[in-house]
mmCIF file as Biopython writes it, N, C-alpha, C and O atoms, coordinates in Angstrom:
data_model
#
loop_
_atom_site.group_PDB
_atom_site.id
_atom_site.type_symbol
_atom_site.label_atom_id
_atom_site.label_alt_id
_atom_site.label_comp_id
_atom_site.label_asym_id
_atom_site.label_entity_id
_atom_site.label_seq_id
_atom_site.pdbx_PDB_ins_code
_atom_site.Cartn_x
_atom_site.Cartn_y
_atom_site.Cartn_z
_atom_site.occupancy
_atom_site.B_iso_or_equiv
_atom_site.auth_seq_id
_atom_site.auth_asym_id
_atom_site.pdbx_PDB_model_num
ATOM 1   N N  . UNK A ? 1  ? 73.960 2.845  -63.922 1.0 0.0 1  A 1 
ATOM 2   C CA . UNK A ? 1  ? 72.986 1.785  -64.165 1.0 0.0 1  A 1 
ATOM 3   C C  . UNK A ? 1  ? 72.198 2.099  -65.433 1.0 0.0 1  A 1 
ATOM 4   O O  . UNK A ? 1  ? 72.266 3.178  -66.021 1.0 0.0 1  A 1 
ATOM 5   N N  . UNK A ? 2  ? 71.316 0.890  -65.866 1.0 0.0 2  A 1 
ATOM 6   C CA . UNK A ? 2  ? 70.569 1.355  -67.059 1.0 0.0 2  A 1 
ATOM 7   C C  . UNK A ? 2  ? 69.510 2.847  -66.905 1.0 0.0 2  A 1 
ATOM 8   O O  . UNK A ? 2  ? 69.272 3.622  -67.831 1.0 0.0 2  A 1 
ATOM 9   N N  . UNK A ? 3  ? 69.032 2.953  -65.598 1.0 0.0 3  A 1 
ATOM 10  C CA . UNK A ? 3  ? 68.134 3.875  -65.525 1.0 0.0 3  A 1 
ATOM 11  C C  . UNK A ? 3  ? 68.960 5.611  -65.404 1.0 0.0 3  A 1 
ATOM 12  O O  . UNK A ? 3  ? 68.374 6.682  -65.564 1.0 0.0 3  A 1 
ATOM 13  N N  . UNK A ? 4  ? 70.175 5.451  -65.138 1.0 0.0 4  A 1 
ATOM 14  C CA . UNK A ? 4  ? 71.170 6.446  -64.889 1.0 0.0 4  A 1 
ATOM 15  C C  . UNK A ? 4  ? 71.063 7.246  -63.625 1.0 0.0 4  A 1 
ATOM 16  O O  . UNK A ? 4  ? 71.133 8.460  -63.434 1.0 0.0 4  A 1 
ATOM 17  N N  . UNK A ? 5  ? 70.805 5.879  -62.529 1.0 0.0 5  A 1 
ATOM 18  C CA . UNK A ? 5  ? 71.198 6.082  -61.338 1.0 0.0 5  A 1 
ATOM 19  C C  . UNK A ? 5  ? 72.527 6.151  -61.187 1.0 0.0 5  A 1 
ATOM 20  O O  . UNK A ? 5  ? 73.153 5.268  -61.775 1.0 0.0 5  A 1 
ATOM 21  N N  . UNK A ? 6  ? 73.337 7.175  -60.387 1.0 0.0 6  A 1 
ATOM 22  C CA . UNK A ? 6  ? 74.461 7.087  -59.846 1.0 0.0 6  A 1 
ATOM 23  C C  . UNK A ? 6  ? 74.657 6.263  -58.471 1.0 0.0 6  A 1 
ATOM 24  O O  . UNK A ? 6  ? 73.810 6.588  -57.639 1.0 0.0 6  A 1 
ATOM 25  N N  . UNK A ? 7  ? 75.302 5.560  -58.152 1.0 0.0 7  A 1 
ATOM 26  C CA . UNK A ? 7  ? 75.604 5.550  -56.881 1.0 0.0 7  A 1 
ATOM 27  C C  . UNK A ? 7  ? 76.571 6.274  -56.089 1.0 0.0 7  A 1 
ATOM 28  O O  . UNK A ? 7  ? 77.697 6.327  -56.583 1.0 0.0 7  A 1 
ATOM 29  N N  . UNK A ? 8  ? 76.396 6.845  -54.976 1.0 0.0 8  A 1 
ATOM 30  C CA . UNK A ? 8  ? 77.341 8.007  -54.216 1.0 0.0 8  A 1 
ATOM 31  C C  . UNK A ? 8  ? 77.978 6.971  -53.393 1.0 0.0 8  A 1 
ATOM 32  O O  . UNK A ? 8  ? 77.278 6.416  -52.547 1.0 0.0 8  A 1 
ATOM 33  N N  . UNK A ? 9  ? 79.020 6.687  -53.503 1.0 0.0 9  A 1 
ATOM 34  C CA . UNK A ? 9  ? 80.215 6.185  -52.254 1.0 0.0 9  A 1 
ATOM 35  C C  . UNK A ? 9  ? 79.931 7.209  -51.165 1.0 0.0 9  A 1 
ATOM 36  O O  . UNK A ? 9  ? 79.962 6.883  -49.978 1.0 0.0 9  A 1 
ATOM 37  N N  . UNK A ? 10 ? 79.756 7.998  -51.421 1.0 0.0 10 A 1 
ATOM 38  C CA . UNK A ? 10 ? 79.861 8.972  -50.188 1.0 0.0 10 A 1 
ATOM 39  C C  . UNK A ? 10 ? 78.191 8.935  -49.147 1.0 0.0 10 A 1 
ATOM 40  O O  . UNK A ? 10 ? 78.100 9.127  -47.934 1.0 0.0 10 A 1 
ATOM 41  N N  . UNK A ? 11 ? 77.595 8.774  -49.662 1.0 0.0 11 A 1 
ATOM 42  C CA . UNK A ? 11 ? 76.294 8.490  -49.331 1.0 0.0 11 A 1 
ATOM 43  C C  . UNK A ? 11 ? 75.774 7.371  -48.920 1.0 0.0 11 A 1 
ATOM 44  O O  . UNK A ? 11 ? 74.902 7.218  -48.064 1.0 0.0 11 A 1 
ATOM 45  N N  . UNK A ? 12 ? 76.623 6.159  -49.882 1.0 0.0 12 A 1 
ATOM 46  C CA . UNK A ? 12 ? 75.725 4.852  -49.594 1.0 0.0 12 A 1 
ATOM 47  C C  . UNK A ? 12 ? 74.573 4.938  -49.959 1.0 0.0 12 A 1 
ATOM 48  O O  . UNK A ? 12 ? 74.231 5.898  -50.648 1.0 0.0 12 A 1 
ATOM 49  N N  . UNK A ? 13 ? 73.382 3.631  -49.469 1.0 0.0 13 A 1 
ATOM 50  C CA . UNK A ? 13 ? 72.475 3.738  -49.772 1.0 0.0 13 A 1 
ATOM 51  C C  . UNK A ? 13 ? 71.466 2.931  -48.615 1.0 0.0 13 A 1 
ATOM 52  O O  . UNK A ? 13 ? 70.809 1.893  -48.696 1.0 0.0 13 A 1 
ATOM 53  N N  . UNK A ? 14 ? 71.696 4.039  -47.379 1.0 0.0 14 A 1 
ATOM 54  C CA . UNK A ? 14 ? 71.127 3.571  -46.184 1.0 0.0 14 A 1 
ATOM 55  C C  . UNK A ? 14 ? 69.601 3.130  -46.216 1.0 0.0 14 A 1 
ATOM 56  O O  . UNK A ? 14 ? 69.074 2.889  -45.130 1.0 0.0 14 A 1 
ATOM 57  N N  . UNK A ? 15 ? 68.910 3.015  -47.287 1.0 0.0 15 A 1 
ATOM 58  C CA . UNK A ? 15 ? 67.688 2.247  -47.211 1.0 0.0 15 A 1 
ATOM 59  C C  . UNK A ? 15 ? 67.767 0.930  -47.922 1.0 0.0 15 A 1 
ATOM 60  O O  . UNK A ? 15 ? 66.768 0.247  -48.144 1.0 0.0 15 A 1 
ATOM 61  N N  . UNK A ? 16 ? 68.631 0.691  -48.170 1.0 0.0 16 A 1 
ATOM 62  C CA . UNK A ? 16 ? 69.400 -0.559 -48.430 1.0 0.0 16 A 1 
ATOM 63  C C  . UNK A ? 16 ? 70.668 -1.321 -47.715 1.0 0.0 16 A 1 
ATOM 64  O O  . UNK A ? 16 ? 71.473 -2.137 -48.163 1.0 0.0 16 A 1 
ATOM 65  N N  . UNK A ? 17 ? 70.475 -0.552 -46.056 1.0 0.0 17 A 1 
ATOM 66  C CA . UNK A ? 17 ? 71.770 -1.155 -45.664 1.0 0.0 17 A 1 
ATOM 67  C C  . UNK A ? 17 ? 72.888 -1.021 -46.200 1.0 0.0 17 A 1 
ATOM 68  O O  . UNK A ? 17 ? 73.692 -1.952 -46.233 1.0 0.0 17 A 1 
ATOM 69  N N  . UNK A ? 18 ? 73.085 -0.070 -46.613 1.0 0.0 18 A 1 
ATOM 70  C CA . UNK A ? 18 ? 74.703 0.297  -47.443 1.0 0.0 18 A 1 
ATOM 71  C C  . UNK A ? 18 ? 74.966 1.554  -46.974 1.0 0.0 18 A 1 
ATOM 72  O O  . UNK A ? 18 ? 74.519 2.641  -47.339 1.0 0.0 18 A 1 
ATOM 73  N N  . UNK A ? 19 ? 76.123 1.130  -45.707 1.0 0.0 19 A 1 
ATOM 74  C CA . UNK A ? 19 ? 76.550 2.256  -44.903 1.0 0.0 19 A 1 
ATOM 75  C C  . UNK A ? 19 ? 77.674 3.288  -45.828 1.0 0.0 19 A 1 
ATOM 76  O O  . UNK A ? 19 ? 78.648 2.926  -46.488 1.0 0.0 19 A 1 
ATOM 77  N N  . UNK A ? 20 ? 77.068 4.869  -45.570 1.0 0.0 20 A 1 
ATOM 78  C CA . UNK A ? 20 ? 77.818 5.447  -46.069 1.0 0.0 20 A 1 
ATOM 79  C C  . UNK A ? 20 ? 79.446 5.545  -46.277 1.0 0.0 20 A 1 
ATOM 80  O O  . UNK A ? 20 ? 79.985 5.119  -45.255 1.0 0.0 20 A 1 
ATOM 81  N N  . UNK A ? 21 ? 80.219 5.881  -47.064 1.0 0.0 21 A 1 
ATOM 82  C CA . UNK A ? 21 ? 81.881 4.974  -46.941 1.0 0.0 21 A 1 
ATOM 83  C C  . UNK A ? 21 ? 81.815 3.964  -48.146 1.0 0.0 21 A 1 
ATOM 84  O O  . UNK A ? 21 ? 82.862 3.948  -48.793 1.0 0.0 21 A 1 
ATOM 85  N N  . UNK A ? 22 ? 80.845 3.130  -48.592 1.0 0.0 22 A 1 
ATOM 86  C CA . UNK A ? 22 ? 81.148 2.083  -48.796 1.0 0.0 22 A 1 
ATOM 87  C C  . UNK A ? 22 ? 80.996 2.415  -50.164 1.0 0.0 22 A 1 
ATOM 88  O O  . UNK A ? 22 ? 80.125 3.006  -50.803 1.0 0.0 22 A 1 
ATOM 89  N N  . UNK A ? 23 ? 82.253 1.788  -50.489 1.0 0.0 23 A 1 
ATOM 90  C CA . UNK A ? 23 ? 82.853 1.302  -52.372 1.0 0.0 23 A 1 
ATOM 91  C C  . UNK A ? 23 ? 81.944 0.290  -52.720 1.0 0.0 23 A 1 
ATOM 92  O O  . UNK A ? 23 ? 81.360 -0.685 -52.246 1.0 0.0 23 A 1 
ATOM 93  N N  . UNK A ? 24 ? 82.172 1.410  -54.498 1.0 0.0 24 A 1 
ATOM 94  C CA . UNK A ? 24 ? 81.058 0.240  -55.419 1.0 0.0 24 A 1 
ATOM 95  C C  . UNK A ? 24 ? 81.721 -0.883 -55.009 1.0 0.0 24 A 1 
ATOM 96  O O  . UNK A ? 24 ? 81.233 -1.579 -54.119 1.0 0.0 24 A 1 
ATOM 97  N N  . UNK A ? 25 ? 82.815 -1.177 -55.555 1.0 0.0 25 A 1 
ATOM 98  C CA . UNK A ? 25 ? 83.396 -2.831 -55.234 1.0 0.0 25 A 1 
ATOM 99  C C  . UNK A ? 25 ? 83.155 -3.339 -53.939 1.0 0.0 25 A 1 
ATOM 100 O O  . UNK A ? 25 ? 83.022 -4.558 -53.836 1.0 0.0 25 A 1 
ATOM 101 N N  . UNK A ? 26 ? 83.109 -2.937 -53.368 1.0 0.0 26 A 1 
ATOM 102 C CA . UNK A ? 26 ? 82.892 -3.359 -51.867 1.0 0.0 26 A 1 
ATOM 103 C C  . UNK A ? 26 ? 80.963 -4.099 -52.191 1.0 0.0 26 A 1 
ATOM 104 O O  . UNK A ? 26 ? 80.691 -5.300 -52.196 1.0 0.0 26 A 1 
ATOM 105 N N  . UNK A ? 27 ? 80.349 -3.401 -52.328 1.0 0.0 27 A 1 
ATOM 106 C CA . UNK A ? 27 ? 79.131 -3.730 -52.322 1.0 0.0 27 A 1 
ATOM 107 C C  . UNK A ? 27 ? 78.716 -4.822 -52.363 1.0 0.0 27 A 1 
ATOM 108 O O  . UNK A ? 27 ? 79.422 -5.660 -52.925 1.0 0.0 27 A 1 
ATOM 109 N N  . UNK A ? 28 ? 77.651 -5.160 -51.891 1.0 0.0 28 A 1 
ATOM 110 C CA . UNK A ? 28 ? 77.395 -7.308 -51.960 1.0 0.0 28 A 1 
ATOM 111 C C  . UNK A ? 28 ? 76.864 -7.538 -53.275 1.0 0.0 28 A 1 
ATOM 112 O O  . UNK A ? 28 ? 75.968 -6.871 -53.792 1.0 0.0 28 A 1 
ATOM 113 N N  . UNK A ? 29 ? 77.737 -8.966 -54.030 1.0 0.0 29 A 1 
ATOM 114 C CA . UNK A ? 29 ? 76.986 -9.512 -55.162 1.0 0.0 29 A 1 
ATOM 115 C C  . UNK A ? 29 ? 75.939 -8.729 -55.488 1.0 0.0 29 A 1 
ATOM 116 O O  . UNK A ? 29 ? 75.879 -7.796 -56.289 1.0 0.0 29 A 1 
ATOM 117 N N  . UNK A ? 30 ? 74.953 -9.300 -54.641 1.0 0.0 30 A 1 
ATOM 118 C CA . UNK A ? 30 ? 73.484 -8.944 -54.953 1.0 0.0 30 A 1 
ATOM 119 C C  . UNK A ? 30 ? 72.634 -7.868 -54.895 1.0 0.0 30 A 1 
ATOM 120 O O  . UNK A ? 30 ? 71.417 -7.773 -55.049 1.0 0.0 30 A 1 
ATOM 121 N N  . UNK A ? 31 ? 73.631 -6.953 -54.606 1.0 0.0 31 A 1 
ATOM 122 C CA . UNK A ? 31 ? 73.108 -5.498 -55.038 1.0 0.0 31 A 1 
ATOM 123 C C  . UNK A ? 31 ? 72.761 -5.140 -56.044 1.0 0.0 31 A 1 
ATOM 124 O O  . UNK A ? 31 ? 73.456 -5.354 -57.037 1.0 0.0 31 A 1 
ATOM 125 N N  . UNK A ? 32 ? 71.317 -4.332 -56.141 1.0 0.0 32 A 1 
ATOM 126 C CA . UNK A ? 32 ? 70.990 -4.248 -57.128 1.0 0.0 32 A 1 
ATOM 127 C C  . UNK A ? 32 ? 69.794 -2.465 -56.595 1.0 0.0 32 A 1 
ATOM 128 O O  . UNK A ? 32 ? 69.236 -2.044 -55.582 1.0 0.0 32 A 1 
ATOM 129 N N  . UNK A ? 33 ? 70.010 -1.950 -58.259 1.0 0.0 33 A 1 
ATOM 130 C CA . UNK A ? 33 ? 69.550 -1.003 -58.113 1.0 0.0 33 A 1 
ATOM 131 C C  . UNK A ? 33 ? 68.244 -0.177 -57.534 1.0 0.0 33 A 1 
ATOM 132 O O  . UNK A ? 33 ? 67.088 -0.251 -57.949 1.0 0.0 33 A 1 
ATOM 133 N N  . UNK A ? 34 ? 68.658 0.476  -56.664 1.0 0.0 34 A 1 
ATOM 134 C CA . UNK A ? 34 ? 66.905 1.011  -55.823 1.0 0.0 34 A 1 
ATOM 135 C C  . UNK A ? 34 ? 66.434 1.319  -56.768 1.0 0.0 34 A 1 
ATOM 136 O O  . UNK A ? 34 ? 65.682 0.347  -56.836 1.0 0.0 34 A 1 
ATOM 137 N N  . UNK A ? 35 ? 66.168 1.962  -57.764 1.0 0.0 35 A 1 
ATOM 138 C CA . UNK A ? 35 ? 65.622 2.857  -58.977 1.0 0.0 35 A 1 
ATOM 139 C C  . UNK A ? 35 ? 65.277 1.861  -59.973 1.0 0.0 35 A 1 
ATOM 140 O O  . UNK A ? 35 ? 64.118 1.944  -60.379 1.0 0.0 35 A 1 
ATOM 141 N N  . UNK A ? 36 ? 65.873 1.093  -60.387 1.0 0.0 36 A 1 
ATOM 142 C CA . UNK A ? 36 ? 65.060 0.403  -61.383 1.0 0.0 36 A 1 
ATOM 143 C C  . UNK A ? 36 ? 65.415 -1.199 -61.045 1.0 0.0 36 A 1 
ATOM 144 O O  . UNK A ? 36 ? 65.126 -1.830 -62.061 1.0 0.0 36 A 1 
ATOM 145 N N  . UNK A ? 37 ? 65.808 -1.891 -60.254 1.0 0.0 37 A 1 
ATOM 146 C CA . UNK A ? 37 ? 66.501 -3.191 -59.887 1.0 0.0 37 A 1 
ATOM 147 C C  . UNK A ? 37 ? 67.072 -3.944 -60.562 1.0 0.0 37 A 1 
ATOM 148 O O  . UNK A ? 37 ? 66.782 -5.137 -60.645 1.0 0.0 37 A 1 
ATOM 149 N N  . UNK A ? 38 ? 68.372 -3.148 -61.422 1.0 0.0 38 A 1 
ATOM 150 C CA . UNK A ? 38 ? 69.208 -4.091 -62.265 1.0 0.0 38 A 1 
ATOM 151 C C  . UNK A ? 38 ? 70.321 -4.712 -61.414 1.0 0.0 38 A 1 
ATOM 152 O O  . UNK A ? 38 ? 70.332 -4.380 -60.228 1.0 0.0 38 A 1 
ATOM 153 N N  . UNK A ? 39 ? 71.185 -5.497 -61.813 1.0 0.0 39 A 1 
ATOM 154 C CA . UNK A ? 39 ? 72.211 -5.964 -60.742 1.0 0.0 39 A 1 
ATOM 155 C C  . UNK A ? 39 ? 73.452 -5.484 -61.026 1.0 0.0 39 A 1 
ATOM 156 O O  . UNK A ? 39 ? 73.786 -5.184 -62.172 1.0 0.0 39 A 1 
ATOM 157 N N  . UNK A ? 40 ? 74.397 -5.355 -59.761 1.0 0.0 40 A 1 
ATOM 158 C CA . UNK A ? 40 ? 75.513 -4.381 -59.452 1.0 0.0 40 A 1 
ATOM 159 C C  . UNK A ? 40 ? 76.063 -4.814 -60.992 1.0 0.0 40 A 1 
ATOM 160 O O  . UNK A ? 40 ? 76.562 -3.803 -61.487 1.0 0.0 40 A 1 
ATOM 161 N N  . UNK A ? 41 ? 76.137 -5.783 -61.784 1.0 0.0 41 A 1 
ATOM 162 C CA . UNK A ? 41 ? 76.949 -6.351 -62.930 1.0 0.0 41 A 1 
ATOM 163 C C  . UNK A ? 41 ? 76.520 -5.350 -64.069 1.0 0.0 41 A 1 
ATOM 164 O O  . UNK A ? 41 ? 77.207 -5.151 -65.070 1.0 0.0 41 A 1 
ATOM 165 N N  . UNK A ? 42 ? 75.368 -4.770 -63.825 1.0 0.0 42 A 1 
ATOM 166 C CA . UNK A ? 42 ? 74.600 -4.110 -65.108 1.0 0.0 42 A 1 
ATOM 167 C C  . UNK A ? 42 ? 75.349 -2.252 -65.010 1.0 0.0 42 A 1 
ATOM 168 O O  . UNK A ? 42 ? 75.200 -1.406 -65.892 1.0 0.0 42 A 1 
ATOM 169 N N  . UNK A ? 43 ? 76.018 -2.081 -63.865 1.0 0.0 43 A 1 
ATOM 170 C CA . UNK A ? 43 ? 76.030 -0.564 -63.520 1.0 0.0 43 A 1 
ATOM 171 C C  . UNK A ? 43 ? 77.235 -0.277 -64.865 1.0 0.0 43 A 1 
ATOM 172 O O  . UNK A ? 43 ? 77.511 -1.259 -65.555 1.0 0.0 43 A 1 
ATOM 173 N N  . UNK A ? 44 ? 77.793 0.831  -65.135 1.0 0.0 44 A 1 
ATOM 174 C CA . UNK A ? 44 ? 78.343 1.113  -66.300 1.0 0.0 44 A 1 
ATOM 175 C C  . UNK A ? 44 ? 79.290 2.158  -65.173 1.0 0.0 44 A 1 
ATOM 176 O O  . UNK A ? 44 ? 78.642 2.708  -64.282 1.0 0.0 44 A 1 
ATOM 177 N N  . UNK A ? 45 ? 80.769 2.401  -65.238 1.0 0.0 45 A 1 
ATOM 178 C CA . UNK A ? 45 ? 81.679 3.392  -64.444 1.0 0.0 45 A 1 
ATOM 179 C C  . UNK A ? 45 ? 81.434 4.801  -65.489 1.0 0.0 45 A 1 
ATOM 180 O O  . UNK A ? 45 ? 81.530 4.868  -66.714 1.0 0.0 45 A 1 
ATOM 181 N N  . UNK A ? 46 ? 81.055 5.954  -64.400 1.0 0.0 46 A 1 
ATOM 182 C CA . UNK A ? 46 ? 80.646 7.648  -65.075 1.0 0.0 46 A 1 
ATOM 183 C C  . UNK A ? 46 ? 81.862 7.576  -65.647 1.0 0.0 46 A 1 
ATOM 184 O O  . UNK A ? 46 ? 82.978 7.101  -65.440 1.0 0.0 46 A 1 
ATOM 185 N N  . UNK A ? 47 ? 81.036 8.455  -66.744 1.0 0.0 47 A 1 
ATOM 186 C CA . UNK A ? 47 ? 82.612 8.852  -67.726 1.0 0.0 47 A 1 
ATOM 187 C C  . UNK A ? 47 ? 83.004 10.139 -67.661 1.0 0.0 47 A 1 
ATOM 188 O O  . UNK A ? 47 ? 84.013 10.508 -68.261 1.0 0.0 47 A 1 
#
């Protein structure tokens, strides 16, 4: 993301209802970042 949050597949992001397991792609539209609230469209794949 812009703030250079990662998201962990492995973790999820259970204060967001995002059960651990779950793929970026999988994630709903409207996900958007705990850390700074950009939307799943804004995240950039680690290089």
């Amino acid at each position: 993301s812009v703030c250079g949050y990662v998201y962990d597949p492995e973790k999820g992001s259970p204060d967001d209802g995002i059960a651990p397991g779950t793929a970026f792609e999988d994630l709903p539209a409207d996900y958007v970042c705990p850390v700074c609230g950009v939307g799943k469209e804004d995240f950039e794949p680690e290089a």
